[in-house]
N, C-alpha and C positions, 0 to 999 in steps of 0.2 A: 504494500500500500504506500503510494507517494505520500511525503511530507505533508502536504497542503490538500490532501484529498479531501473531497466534500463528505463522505464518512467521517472524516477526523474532526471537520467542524459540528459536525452534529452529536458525535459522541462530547463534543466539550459540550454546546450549547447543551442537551439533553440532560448529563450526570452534573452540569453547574447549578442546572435550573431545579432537579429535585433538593439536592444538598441545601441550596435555600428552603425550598418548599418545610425541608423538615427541620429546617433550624430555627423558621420561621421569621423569615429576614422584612422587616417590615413595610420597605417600599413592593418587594415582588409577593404580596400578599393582595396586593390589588388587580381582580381579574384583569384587566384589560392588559396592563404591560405582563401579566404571565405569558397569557392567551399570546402577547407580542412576539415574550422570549421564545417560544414553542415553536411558533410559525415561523421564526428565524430558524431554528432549528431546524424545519419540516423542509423548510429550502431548497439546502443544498441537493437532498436525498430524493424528496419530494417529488421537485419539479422534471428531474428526467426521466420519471413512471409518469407521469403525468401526460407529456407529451407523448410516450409512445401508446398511453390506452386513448389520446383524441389521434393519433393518428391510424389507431386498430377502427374507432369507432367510424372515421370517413371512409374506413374500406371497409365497414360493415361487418366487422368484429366482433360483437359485443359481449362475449363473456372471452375473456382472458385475464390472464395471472394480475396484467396491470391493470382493468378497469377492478376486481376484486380488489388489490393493493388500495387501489385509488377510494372504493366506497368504505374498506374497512376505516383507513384515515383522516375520510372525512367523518365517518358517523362517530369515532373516537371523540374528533373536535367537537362537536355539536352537541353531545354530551358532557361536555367539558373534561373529558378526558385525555388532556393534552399530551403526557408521557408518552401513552400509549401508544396515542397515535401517529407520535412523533417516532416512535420503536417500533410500528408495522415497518413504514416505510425504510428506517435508519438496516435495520437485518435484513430485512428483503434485499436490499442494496448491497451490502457483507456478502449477502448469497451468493451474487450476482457475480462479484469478483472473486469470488472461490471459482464460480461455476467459468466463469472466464478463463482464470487460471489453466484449471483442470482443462480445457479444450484449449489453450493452448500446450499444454508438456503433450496431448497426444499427438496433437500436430506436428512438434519438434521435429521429429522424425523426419516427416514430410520438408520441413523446411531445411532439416542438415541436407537431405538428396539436394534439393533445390543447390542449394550453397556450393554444391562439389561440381556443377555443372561446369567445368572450363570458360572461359571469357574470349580465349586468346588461341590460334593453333599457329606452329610455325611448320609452314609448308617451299618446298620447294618448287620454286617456278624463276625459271630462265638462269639456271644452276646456282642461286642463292636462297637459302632459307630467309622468308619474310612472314612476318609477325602479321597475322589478319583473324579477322572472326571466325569462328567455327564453322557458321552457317554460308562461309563463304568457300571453305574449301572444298570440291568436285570429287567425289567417285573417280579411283585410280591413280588420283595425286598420293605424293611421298609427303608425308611429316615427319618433324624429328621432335621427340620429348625427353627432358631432362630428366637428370637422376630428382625426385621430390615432386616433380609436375605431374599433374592427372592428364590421363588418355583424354584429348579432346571430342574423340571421332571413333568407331567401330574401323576395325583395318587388320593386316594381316604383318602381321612381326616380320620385318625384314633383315632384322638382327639375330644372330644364329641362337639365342637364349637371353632371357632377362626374367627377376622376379617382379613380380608384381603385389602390392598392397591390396585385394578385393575387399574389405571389410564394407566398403559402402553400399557395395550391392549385393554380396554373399551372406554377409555378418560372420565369414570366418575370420577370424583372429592371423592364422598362420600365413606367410606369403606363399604365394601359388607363383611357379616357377612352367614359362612359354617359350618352345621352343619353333625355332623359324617355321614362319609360312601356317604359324596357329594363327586364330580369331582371337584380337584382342578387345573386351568391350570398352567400351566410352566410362569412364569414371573412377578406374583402377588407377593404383597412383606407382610409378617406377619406383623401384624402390635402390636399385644396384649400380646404372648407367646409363649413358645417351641410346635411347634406342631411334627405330627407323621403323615408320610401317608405311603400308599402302594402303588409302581408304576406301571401305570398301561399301560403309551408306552414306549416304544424307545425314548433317548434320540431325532434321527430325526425326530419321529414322533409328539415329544410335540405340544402344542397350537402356544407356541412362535415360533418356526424352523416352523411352516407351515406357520405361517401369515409371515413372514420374505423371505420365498421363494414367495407367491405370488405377496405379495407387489412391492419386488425386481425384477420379471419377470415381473410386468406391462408397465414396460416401453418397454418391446421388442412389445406390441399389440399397432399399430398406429390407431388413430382415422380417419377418413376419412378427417378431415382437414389437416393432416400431413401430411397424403399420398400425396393427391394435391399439397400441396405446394413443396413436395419433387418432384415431377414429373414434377410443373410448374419451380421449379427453375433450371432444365436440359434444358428445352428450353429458358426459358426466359435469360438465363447467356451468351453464346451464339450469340444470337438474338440481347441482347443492347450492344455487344462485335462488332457485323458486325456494327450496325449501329453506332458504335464511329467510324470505318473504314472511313465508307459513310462520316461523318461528314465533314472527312476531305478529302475525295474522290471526291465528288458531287462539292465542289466550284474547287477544279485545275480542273477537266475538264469542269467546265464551264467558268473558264476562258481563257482554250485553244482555245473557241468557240467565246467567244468576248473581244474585246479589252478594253471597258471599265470598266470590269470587274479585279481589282488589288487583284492578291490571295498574302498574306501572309499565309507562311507554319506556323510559330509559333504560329499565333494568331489562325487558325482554329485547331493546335492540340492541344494546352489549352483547344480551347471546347471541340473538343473530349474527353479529359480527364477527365475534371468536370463531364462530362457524364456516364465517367465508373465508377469512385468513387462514385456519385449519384444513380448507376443502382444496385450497389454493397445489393444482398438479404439478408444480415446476420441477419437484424432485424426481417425478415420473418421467415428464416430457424435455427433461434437461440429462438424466442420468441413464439414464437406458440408450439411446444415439450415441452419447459418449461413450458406456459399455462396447459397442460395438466397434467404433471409432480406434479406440484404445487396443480393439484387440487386432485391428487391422494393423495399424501400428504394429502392436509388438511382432507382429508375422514380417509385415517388411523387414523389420531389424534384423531377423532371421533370414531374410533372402525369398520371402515367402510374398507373392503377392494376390492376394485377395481381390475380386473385381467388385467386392459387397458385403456389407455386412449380412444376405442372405445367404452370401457362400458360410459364412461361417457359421451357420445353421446348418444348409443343408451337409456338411463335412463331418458333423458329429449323428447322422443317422444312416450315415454306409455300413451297407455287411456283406459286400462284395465289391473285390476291387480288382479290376484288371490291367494287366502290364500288356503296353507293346515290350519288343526285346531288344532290340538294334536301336543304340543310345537311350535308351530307359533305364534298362537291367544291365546294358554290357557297354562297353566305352563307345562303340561304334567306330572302331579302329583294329584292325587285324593285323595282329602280330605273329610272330614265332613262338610258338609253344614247345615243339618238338625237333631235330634233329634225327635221319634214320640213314648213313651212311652204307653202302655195300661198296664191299674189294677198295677201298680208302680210307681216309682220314677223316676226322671232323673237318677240322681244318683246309684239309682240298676243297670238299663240298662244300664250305660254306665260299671258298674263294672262287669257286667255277661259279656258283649260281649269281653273289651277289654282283659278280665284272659284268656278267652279262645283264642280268637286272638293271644296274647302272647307266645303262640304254634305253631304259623305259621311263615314261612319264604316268604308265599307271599304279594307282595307291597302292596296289598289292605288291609291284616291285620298286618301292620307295619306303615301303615296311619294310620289305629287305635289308635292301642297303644301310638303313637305318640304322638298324639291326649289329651289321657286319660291322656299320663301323663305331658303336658303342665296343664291341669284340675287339676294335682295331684288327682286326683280317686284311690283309692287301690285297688291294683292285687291281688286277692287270688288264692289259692291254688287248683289248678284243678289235678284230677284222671282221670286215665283210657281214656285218649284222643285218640280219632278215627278220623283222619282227611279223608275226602271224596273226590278224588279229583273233582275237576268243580265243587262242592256244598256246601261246608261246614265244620264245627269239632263239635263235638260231645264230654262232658267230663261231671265229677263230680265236682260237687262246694259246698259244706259244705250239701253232700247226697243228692243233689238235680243234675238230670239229663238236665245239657243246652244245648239245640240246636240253634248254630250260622252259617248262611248263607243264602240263595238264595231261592226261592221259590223254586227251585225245590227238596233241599233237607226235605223243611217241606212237599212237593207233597211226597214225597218218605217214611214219616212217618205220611203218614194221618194227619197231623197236619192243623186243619184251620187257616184262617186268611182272613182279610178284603180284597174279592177282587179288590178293587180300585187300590192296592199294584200293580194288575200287567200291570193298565193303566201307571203307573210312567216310564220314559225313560231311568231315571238316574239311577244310580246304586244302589239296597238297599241290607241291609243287615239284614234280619230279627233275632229273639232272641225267643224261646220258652222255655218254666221252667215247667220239668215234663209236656212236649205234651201237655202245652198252651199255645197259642201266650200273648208277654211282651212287642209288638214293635221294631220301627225300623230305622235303621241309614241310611240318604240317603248320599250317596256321589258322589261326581262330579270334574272333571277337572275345574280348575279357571279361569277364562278370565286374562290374564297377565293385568298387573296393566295400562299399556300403550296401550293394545289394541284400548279400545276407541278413544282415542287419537290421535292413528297412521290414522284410521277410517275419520275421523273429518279433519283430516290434507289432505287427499285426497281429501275428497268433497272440502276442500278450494281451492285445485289445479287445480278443475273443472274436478277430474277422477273421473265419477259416475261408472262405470261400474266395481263396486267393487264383486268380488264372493270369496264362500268357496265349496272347493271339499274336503271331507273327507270321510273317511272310517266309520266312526263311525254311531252310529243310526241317521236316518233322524231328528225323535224327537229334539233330544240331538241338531244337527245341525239345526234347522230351530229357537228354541230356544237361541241358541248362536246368529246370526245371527240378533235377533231381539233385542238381548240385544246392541250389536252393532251397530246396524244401518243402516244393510246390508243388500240389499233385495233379493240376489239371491242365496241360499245356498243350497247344494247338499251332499245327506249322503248316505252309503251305498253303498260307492265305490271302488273296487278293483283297483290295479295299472291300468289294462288295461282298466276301467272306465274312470280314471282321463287322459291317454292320448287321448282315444276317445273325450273327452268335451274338450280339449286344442284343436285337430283336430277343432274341429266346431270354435270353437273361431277362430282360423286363417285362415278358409276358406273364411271369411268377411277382405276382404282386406286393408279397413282401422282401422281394430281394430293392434293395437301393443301391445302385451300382456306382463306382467311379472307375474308370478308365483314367490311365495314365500314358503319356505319350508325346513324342518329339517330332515325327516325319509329317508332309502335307499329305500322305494317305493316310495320319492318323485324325484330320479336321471330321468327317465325317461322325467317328464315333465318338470323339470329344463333344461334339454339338449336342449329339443325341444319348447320352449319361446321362444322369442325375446329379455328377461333378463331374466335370472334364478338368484334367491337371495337366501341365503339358510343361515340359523339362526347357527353361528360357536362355539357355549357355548354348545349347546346339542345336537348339527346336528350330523349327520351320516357321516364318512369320503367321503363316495358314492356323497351324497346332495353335502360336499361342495368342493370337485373334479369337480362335474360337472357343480356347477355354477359359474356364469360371475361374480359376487358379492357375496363377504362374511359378513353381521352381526356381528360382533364378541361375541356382549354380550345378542342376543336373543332378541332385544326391538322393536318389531316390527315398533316403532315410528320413530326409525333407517333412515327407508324408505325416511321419507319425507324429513329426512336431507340430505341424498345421491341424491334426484331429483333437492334442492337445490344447493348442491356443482356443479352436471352434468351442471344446468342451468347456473349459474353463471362462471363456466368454458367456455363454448360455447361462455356464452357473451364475455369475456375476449377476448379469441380469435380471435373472429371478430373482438373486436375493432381495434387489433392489427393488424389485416390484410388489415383494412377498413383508419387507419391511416398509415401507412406506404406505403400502395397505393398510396393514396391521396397527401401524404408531397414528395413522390417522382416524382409524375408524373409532379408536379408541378416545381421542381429544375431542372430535365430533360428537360421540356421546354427551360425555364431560361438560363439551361446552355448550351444547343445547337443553343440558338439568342443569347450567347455571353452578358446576361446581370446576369450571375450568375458567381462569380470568385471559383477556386479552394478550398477558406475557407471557403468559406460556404457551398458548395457540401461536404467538410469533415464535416466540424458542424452538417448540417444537415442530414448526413447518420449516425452518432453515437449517435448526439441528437435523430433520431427513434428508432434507436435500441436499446437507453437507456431507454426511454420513455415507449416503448412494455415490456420490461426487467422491469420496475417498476410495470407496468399495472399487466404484470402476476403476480407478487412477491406478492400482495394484494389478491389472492383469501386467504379465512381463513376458 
């Protein structure tokens, strides 16, 4: 609270003007300069409830929090109740900047993203690096960022390795370490040296501007708790507005009806008024939003992004969840798993295949080489290279003629080999030296290091009805599947596959399914889920357009943190609804049998709404 804030004048005005009252100071014993002090007091606090219930009432308004605030403070005064009334207004106002508060720390979040946005990108153009806006540098241009400088721009590392800082958009802690010709997003901060990329979107299109738009739109999608309470506080505002009427309606005409029946008007519109102060929803219709708010927040901080606080409802009543496999469950990068040498060396074999590979510009012979040369192996010198395509290359190696690839280009030169070779699932790469088989390289997609884990975190949540639909070989996928722990796995699937078996899933009316998923053949089933989650480090702009939840750093374990925030929001919320109910219905009584005074109908309507306003501030 600033120095000179108009609460602070009115808490002086307010506790000067009682401490007379009871000392009994004898000029402020005369109504009119009380009634003065008071209404100086009522001022500060007053006047900006004031204005916003005459400007609720010309848009037709007329029951909300301020025109209540407004009638309970006058009808204080008019009974000569001036403390009071000067203390409707003075707490409602306290409230007000809690409740401020509170929606801004959930925001923070939002506003640290904003803050890491880059200003500046230094690009080369006409072979000198020039300092200019982000939003100005083109697709395919080179930038260079310093050791401490955030990534301005999504681009492709032209620098053989550098670590990077992700904490603003992953929320891991530890640097993450990019090796040439990877996707570097916009917002990572260098941590080690000068690096080099090539940009590879639009400044609007980077990692950072998209997670920053959805983030910042999730609050326009209300959770079906909000809705309610939005819809219940149109009648119920209203409804405890007639029945303050009644309050004081129901005793004058019943004592028109009998004589022994003494109505005083002042004492029954006190209660009326404690009533409307007490009825006043702000703790509902202020902490419940925030609840939600707050929980979207802490999921970003986690790399988690939410398109709504109704995702975060619907997240806590899944009991089936199903995996694409290629970049979900496994890196989506095929490596070397195996070496199987015949009649040579490790060593030969891996030098015959990766020289020749080194002639190729495709991924699976650039895992190779990769490979080779983490091993340090030497490259030699290959002639006369025939590359085939779908099968293989063909070259010279110190006058000896290598054949590297596929069964079917050693099918295509008569060349034998062990047929067990083509019981194998996985991918090989066979090696022949002058038309004899020398063995062969298996390779395979990796189960992401979290996979298991993400697996493991489900059954603990009691969702058994864990599957994978993928495109890929059944083998390969029943395989995966059993390394995980998963018993229901499905390969060999085309897009219109995988929406077919979502169909059957949701035709059983208590299954609630989420799909989780990366590739633009995953958009379809993402759309058509009950959650679509879609992995936002290697996803497809399609996947994560279309779904309700974005991943940000691909950790499939991600999952189980987001079902935890979803839960722990929900609780929040109820509590907040279940207490604020309950502390009200209770004062309401109290103060329509006239044994609850005006202070504590304001105590207790700010004490909830502060209470709910702390309860939510706690989701993390």
């Amino acid at each position: 609270m600033k120095k000179y804030s108009p609460e602070l004048i009115s808490i002086l005005l307010l506790f000067s003007g009682i401490i007379m009252e009871v000392m009994s100071i004898g000029w402020f014993q005369n109504s009119t300069l009380s009634f003065i002090w008071y209404f100086c007091a009522f001022l500060p606090v007053g006047l900006p409830v004031l204005k916003e219930a005459i400007e609720c009432l010309c848009e037709k308004e007329f029951f909300t929090e301020y025109t209540l605030m407004s009638l309970a403070a006058f009808g204080a005064f008019y009974i000569g109740e001036y403390p009071e009334g000067v203390a409707v207004m003075l707490f409602y106002s306290i409230g007000e900047r809690f409740q401020d508060a509170a929606v801004g720390k959930a925001r923070s979040h939002i506003s640290s993203l904003l803050d890491v946005r880059p200003d500046k990108a230094s690009v080369l153009r006409q072979n000198i690096y020039t300092i200019v806006a982000p939003d100005t540098v083109l697709p395919g241009e080179e930038i260079e960022v310093k050791a401490g400088e955030r990534v301005p721009l999504d681009g492709l590392l032209l620098t053989h390795s550098a670590t990077f800082n992700t904490a603003a958009l992953t929320g891991e802690s530890i640097p993450r370490t990019y090796n040439y010709m990877e996707t570097i997003p916009a917002g990572v901060i260098v941590t080690d040296k000068v690096i080099h990329m090539r940009v590879t979107k639009p400044y609007a299109e980077s990692t950072l501007s998209r997670m920053l738009e959805l983030v910042q739109n999730a609050a326009e999608r209300k959770a079906p708790a909000e809705l309610f309470i939005r819809k219940f506080a149109r009648i119920y505002t209203p409804v405890v507005t007639a029945l303050a009427v009644l309050i004081v309606l129901i005793p004058y005409l019943y004592s028109l009806i009998t004589q022994d029946f003494n109505f005083i008007f002042n004492d029954w519109l006190y209660r009326a008024l404690v009533f409307l102060v007490i009825s006043c929803p702000c703790a509902l219709v202020v902490s419940i939003p925030l609840g939600y708010f707050g929980g979207i927040g802490a999921a970003s901080r986690q790399g988690i992004l939410f398109k709504g606080g109704n995702y975060l409802d619907a997240i806590t009543q899944i009991n089936t969840v199903v995996f694409d496999k290629t970049g979900t469950l496994t890196e989506g990068v095929f490596r070397v798993q195996q070496i199987h040498p015949s009649e040579t060396t490790e060593k030969e074999l891996w030098e015959w295949i990766a020289s020749l590979e080194r002639q190729s510009n495709h991924p699976i012979a650039k895992a190779i080489v990769e490979e080779a040369e983490k091993r340090h192996y030497t490259f030699h010198k290959v002639e006369e290279v025939t590359e085939v395509t779908g099968m293989g290359l063909s070259g010279i190696i110190n006058h000896h003629k290598i054949l590297v690839g596929n069964i079917r280009l050693f099918a295509s030169h008569s060349i034998s080999y062990p047929p067990e070779l083509q019981k194998i699932p996985e991918m090989t790469v066979l090696c022949a030296v002058d038309g004899k088989y020398k063995g062969y390289l298996l390779l395979a997609d990796t189960p992401k290091k979290d996979a298991e884990k993400a697996i493991a975190g489900l059954k603990k949540l009691n969702i058994t009805n864990i599957q994978i639909l993928s495109g890929d070989k059944q083998a390969i996928v029943t395989n995966l599947a059993k390394q995980l722990g998963i018993e229901k796995a499905y390969g060999n699937l085309l897009p219109e596959g995988k929406v077919k078996h979502l169909e059957e899933l949701k035709q059983q009316r208590n299954n609630r399914v989420a799909f989780i998923g990366d590739g633009l053949n995953d958009a379809p089933v993402l759309a058509m889920s009950d959650v679509g989650i879609a992995m936002g480090g290697l996803g497809s702009d399609a996947a994560i357009e279309t779904a309700d939840i974005v991943i940000q750093d691909d950790c499939p374990s991600k999952l189980i943190t987001a079902i935890r925030i979803g839960k722990q929001t929900r609780r929040i919320v109820w509590q907040n609804i279940s207490m604020a109910f309950g502390v009200k219905l209770i004062v309401l009584l109290l103060g329509a049998g006239g044994l609850a005074t005006l202070w504590e109908a304001v105590f207790a309507d700010v004490g909830v709404a502060l209470l709910a306003i702390f309860n939510a501030m706690r989701n993390k």
